[in-house]
C-alpha positions in Angstrom: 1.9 160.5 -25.1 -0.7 158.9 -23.3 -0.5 162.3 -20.6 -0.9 163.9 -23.5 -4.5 162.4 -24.6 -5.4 162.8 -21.2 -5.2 166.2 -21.0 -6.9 167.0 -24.1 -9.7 165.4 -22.4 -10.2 167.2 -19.4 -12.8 169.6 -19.6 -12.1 173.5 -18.0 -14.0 172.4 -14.6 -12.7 169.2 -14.3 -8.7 170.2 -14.6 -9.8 173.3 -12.5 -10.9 170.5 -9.9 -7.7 168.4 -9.7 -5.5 171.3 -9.9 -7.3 172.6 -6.4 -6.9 169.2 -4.5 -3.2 168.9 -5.9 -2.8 172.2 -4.4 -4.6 171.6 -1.2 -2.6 168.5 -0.8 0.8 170.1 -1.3 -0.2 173.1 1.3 -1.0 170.4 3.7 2.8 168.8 3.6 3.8 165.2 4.7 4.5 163.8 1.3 7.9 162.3 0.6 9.9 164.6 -1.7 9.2 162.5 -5.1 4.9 162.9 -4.3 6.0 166.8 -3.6 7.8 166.6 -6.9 4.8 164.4 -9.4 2.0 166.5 -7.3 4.3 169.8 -8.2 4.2 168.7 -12.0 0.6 167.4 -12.5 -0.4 170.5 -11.3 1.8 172.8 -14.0 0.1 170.1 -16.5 -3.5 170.9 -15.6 -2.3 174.6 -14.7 -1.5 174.6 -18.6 -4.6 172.6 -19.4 -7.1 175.5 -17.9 -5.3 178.3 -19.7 -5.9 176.6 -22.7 -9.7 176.6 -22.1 -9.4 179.7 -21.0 -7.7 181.3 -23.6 -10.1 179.4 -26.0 -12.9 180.6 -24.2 -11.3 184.6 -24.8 -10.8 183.7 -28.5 -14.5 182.9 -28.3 -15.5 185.7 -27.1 -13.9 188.1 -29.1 -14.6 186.9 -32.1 -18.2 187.5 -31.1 -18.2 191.0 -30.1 -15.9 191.4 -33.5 -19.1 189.8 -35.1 -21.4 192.1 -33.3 -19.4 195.2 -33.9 -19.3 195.0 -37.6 -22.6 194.1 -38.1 -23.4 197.3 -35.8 -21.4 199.2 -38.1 -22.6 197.6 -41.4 -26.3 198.4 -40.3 -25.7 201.7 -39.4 -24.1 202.8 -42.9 
């Protein structure tokens, strides 16, 4: 649960951040298997954390150019 909270926290650029150097640090090799493994899962976790602000930040964005078409069409009635 406490994973969990942590997550929720972590802003797009910060997951974005620790998913890199878990990455780099899994490319680079000499962990034992378990470290491959936990690295191997906290990144899937912040992987999943970024396409959450991602898709949030689509969402976003549509909705606006939905705003801006119907008012384009409403004014041009």
């Amino acid at each position: 649960m406490t994973s969990k909270v942590a997550e929720e926290a972590l802003g797009y650029e910060q997951a974005r951040d620790e998913l890199i150097e878990v990455v780099r640090r899994l490319e680079a090799g000499g962990t034992t298997l378990e470290e491959s493994l936990a690295l191997w899962e906290r990144g899937e976790e912040l992987a999943k954390v970024c396409r959450r602000w991602l898709d949030g930040a689509r969402a976003r964005l549509d909705a606006a150019l939905a705003e801006e078409e119907e008012a384009g069409e409403a004014g041009g009635e």
